[in-house]
N, C-alpha and C positions, 0 to 999 in steps of 0.2 A: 523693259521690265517684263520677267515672264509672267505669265496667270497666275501661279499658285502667289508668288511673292505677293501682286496686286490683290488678292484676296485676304491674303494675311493681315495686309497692312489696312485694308477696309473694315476688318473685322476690329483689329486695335483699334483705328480709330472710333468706330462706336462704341469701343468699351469705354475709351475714355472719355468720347460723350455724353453718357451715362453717367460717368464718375463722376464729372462736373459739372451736371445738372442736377445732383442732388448733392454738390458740396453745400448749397447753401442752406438747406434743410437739415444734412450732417451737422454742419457749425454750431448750431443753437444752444446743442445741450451734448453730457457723454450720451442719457440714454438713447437721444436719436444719435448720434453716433455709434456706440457699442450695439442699442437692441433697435434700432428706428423705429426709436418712439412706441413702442412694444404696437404696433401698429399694422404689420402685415395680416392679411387677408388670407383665407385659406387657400387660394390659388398661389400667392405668393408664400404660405409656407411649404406646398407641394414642388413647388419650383428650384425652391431654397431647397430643400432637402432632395430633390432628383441630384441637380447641377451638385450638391457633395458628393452625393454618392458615386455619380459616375463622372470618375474622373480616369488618372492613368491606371488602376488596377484593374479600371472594368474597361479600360479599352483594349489599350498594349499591352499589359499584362495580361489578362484573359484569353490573348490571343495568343500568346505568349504559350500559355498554361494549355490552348488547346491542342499545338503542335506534341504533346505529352501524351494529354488524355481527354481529346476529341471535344465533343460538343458540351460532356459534361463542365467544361471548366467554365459554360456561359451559366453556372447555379453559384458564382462568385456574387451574381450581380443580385441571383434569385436570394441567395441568404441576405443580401442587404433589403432586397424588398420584403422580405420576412420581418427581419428584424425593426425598419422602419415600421411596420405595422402594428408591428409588435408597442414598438413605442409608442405610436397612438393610441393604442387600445390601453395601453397601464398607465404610462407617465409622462405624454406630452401634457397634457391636460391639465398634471399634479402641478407640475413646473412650472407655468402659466399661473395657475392660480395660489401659488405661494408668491408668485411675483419675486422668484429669486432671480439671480446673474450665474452665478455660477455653481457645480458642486462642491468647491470647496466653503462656497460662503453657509452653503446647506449643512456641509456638514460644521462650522463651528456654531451653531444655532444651534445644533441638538448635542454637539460633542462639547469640546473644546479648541484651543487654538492651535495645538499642538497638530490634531485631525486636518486643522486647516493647510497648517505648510506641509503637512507631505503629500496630502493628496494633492494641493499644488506641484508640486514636485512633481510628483509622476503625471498627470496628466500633463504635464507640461512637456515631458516628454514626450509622449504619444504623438502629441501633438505636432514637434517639432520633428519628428519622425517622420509622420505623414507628408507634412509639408517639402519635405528635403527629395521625397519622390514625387513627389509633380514635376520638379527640379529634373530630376533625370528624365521622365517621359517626353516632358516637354524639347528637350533638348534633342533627343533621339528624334523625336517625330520630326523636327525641325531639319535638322543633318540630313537625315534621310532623303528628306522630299527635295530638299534644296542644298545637295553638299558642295556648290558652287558657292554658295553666300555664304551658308551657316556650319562652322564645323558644329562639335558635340558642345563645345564649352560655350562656342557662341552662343549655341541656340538655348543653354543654359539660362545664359546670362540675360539673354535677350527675354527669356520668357520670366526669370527674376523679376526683373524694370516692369515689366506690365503686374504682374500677379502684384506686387509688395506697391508699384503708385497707387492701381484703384481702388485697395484695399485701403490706404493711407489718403485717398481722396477724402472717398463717400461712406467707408464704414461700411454695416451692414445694408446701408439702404444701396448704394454702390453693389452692394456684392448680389441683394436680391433681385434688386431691377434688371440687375445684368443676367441673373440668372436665366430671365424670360429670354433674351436672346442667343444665349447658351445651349439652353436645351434644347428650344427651336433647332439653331443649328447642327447639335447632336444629332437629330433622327432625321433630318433632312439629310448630313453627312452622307451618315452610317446607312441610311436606308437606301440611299443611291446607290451607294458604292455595291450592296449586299448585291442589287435589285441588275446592276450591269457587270459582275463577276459570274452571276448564276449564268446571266443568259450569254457572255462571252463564253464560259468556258463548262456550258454544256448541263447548266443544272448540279443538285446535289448528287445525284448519283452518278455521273461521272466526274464529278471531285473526288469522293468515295471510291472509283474505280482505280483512280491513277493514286492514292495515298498507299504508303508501304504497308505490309502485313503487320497485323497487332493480334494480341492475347484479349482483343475486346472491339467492340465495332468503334469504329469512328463518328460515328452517326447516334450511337444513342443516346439517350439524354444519362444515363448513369454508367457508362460503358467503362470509362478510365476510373472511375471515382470509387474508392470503396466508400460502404454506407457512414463506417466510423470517420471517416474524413467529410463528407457531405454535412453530417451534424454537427460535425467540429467549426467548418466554415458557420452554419447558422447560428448557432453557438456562439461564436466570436462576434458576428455582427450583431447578433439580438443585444448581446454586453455591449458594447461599444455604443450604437445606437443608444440607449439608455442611460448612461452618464458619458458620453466624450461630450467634449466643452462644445464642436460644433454643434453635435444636435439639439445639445441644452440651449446654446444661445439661439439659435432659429425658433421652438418652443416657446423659450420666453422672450421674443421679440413678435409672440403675437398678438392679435385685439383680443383675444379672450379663448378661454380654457377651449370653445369650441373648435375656435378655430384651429388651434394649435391641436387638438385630437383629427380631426379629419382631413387638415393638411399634410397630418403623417401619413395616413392611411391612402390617399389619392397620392402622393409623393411615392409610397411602396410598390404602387401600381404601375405608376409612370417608368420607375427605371426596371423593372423587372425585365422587358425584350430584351437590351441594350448588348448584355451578356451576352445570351444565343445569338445575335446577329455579328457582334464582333468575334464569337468560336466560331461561326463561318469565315467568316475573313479568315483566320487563323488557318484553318482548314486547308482553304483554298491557296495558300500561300505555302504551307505543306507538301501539296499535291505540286504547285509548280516549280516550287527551288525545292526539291527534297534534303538537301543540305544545311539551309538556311540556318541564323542564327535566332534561336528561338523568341532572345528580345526584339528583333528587329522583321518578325511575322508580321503584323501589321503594316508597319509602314512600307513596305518591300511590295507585299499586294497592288498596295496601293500606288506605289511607283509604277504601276505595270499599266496603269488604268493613261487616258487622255489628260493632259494638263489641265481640262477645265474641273473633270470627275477627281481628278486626285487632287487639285486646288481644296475645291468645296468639301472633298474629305478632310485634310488636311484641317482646315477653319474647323470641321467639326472633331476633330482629334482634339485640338489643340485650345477648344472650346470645353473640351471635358476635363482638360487639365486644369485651366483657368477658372472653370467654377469651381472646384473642389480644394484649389491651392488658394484660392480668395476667402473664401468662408471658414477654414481650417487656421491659415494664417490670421485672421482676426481673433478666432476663438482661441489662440495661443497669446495672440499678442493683449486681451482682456484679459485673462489668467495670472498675467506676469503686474498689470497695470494697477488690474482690480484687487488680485490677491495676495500680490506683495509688496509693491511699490505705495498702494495708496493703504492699504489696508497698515504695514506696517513702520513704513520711511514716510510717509508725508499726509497723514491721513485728515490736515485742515488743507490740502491742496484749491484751489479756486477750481469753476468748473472750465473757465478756459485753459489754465496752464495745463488742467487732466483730459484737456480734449490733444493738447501740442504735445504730452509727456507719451499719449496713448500713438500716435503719431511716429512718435519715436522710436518709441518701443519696438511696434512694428517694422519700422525700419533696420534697428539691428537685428532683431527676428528674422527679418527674412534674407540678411546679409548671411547671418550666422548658420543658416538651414543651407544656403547656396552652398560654402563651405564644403558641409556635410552633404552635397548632394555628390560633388563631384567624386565623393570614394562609395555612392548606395551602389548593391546590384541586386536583381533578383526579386522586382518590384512586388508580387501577390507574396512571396514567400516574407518578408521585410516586413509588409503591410498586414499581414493575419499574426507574425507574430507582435509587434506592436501593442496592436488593438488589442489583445490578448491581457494585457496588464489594467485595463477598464474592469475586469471581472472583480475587484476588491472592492471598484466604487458601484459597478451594477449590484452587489449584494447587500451590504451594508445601505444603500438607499431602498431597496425595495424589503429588506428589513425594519429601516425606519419607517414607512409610509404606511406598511401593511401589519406589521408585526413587531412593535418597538420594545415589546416586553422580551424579546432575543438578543435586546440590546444595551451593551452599560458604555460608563463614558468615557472606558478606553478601547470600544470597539472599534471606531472607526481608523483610530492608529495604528492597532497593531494588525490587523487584518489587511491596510493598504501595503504595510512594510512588509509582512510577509508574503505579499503578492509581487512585490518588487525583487525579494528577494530569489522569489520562487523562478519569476522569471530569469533573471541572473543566471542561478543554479542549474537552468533546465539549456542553456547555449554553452554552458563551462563544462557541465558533466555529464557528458552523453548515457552514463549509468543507468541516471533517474529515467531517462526514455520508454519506460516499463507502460506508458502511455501512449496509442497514435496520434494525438497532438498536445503541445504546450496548452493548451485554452482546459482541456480536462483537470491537466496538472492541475492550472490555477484554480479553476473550483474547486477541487478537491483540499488544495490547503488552505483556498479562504474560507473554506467550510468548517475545518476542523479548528483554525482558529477563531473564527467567531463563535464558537459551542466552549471550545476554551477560557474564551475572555468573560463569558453568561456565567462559567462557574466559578471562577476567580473575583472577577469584580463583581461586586454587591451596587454599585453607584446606578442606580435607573435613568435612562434621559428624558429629555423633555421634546417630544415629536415638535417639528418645525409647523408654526401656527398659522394660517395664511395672513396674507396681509391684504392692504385694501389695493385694487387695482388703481393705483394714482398716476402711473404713468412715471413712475420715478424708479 
C-alpha cells in the first residue's frame, strides 16, 4: 500500500469516527441533527465556517486561477474572509437570535408562502451547484495523486460515499467536529507543502524568475486582477455569506447571538492565508510544467513533492473538499426537508420519520449533485457565478432587518424571480455583458425591482419577531 493511499484511508477513517460518535447525540431530535442542538461554541462556529469556506475553489481552483493571474487569485479566499466578517458584524447574530432554520422560513414570516418556495428554489440551487464541485475537485485531486487506483470518476465517486455518509451520519454535529480535524489538516497540508517547494526550488524569486513573461507581475498581490473584478469577487462572497443556507445553518446552530457574531469574524480570520499560500503552489507549478493544465496546477506540484509530503497534502486537499461538500450538502439537503417536504407534503411528520426522511433526502442530493458533477468544469469561474444568485436573498433580508419600510408583501417574490431570471439572461445573452461581472448585474436589477415593488404594492410587512431561544 503506498503512503499517500495509507493516509487517505486514515484520514476516512477518522472522519467516520467522528460521525459515529456523535450519531448518538444526532439521533435525539431534527434540531441536533439539522442545527446540533443550536449548541456550537464560538470556536466551533469558526471552524464550521473556515472548513466551508475553504474548500475546492480555494484550493484547486485558486491555483488554478493563479496560473492566469498570479498571486492575486489567493484574494478568492480574502473576499470570503471579508465577507464572513462581514456576516459577523450584521447578521450572524440577527440569525441566532430570531432562532430561525432557514431563509426561506424568514422570509414566509414577513412575506408570504409564495416568497417561501422560490427562494427555496433558487437556493436550492446554489446549493446543489456548489456541492457538485467538491464532486469534481475531489476527484481530480484523487486521479492525480494516485492515477494507479483512482481514475477521475473513481475518485468522484469515492469522495461522493464519504462527503453524502458522514453528512447522513452525524448531521451538523458530524460535519462541525469534523470540521476541527479538517482545518487542522488544511494548514498543516498546505503549509508543508508551501514551506518544502520554496526551499526545493529556490524561493519566491526564482519561482518568479523561471515563470513566462506577463503584462503584470506574477508576484503582486493585484497584478492580474483588475479592481472591478476584485470587488466583484468581495461582492459576491459578502451576498453569499449572508443568506446561503450553509452559513445561515452554522449561525443558527449556535449557543447564542454572541457566539454566532464572533465565530464569524475569527472564522474570517482563520481562512484568509489559505488563498495566498495555495497561489504559490499555483505559481510554482507554472514555473515547472509551463504547459500545464491549469485545473490540474495544484495537484501536479504536489505530485513532484516525496510520497510522504504529497500524501499529507493530499489529506489536506481533500480535507478542504470534504468540509465544504459536508456543510453545503446538509444545508441543501435541510432546504429541501425543512422547506418543502415538511413544510408543504407532510407537515404532522413525527420527529423520527423527519430525522430518516432528512437522511434521505440527503442521500439523493448527493446522488443527484454526483450526476452533475461529472459534466462541471471551471471550478472558481461555476462557483462565483452561482453564488451570484444569493444577491436577491442578501437584499431583501438586510432590507427586512434594517429598513422594512422598503418593503411590501410581494417583495421578496418578485425581486428573488428576477434575480433568477437575471442570472439566466446574463449566460444566454452575452449582450447584456455591459457589466464586468454577473454579481453587478444582479444588484443592479434586484435593486430596481425592489423600488419597483415599494411603489406598486401598498401591502407593509411585518419584520420577523425574535423568538425565545428554546433550543427547538
Amino acid at each position: 500500500m503506498s503512503i499517500q493511499l495509507a493516509i487517505v484511508i486514515l484520514y476516512i477513517a477518522l472522519l467516520f469516527g467522528i460521525s459515529f460518535y456523535v450519531k448518538r447525540r444526532a439521533n435525539q431530535n431534527p434540531t441536533e441533527y439539522l442545527f446540533a442542538g443550536r449548541q456550537f461554541s464560538t470556536g466551533l462556529v469558526a471552524v464550521s465556517i473556515t472548513g466551508m469556506a475553504v474548500g475546492a475553489a480555494s484550493t484547486v481552483g485558486v491555483a488554478e486561477s493563479a496560473t492566469k493571474i498570479g498571486m492575486a487569485a489567493g484574494w478568492y479566499n480574502g473576499a470570503w474572509s471579508i465577507g464572513a466578517i462581514i456576516m459577523g458584524l450584521v447578521a450572524a447574530g440577527k440569525y441566532r437570535s430570531l432562532n430561525c432554520t432557514t431563509i426561506p422560513e424568514l422570509f414566509e414570516r414577513s412575506y408570504d408562502k409564495k416568497a417561501r418556495v422560490i427562494s427555496v428554489i433558487a437556493l436550492a440551487l446554489v446549493m446543489i451547484c456548489i456541492t457538485s464541485l467538491q464532486y469534481v475537485a475531489g476527484g481530480s485531486i484523487l486521479h492525480a495523486l494516485m492515477p494507479d487506483i483512482f481514475s477521475m470518476h473513481a475518485g468522484m465517486i469515492t469522495s461522493a460515499i464519504v462527503f453524502i455518509g458522514i453528512t447522513a451520519i452525524g448531521g451538523l454535529w458530524s460535519s462541525g467536529l469534523s470540521n476541527i480535524l479538517s482545518v487542522s489538516i488544511i494548514y498543516i497540508g498546505i503549509l508543508y507543502s508551501v514551506v518544502r517547494i520554496l526551499i526545493r526550488d529556490g524561493g519566491l524569486s526564482s519561482i518568479n524568475a523561471a515563470l513566462p513573461p506577463a503584462d503584470f507581475s506574477w508576484l503582486s498581490p493585484f497584478g492580474g486582477l483588475t479592481f472591478a473584478m476584485l470587488l466583484g469577487w468581495i461582492i459576491v462572497m459578502t451576498t453569499q455569506a449572508i443568506t446561503a443556507q450553509g452559513p445561515v445553518q452554522i449561525a443558527c446552530g449556535a449557543k447564542n447571538a454572541k457566539c454566532a457574531r464572533n465565530g464569524f469574524i475569527l472564522g474570517g480570520i482563520l481562512m484568509f492565508p489559505v488563498g495566498f499560500l495555495s497561489a504559490i503552489l499555483g505559481l510554482a507549478a507554472k514555473a515547472q510544467f509551463p504547459g500545464i493544465n491549469p485545473t490540474m496546477a495544484l495537484p501536479q506540484i504536489i505530485m513532484s513533492l516525496d510520497p510522504f509530503s504529497s500524501g499529507v497534502t493530499l489529506a489536506a486537499l481533500w480535507a478542504a473538499d470534504v468540509s465544504t461538500a459536508c456543510t453545503i450538502l446538509l444545508g441543501a439537503g435541510t432546504l429541501v426537508s425543512q422547506d418543502i417536504y415538511k413544510r408543504f407534503f407532510n407537515p404532522t411528520i413525527s420527529e423520527t420519520n423527519y430525522l430518516k426522511a432528512n437522511r434521505l433526502i440527503i442521500l439523493i442530493i448527493g446522488l443527484g449533485t454526483l450526476w452533475l458533477a461529472f459534466n462541471a468544469v471551471g471550478i472558481v469561474k461555476v462557483m462565483l457565478i452561482g453564488l451570484s444568485l444569493t444577491t436577491a436573498f442578501t437584499l431583501v433580508f438586510l432590507c427586512t432587518m434594517f429598513c422594512p419600510s422598503l418593503c411590501r408583501k410581494n417583495t421578496a417574490f418578485w425581486t428573488t424571480l428576477v434575480g433568477i431570471i437575471g442570472l439566466f439572461a446574463w449566460q444566454l445573452c452575452p449582450a447584456i455583458h455591459f457589466l464586468p461581472h454577473v454579481i453587478y448585474f444582479e444588484w443592479l436589477i434586484c435593486i430596481i425591482t425592489l423600488v419597483i415593488v415599494r411603489l406598486i404594492d401598498k401591502t407593509p410587512i411585518q419584520p420577523p419577531a425574535i423568538k425565545p431561544a428554546n433550543n427547538s
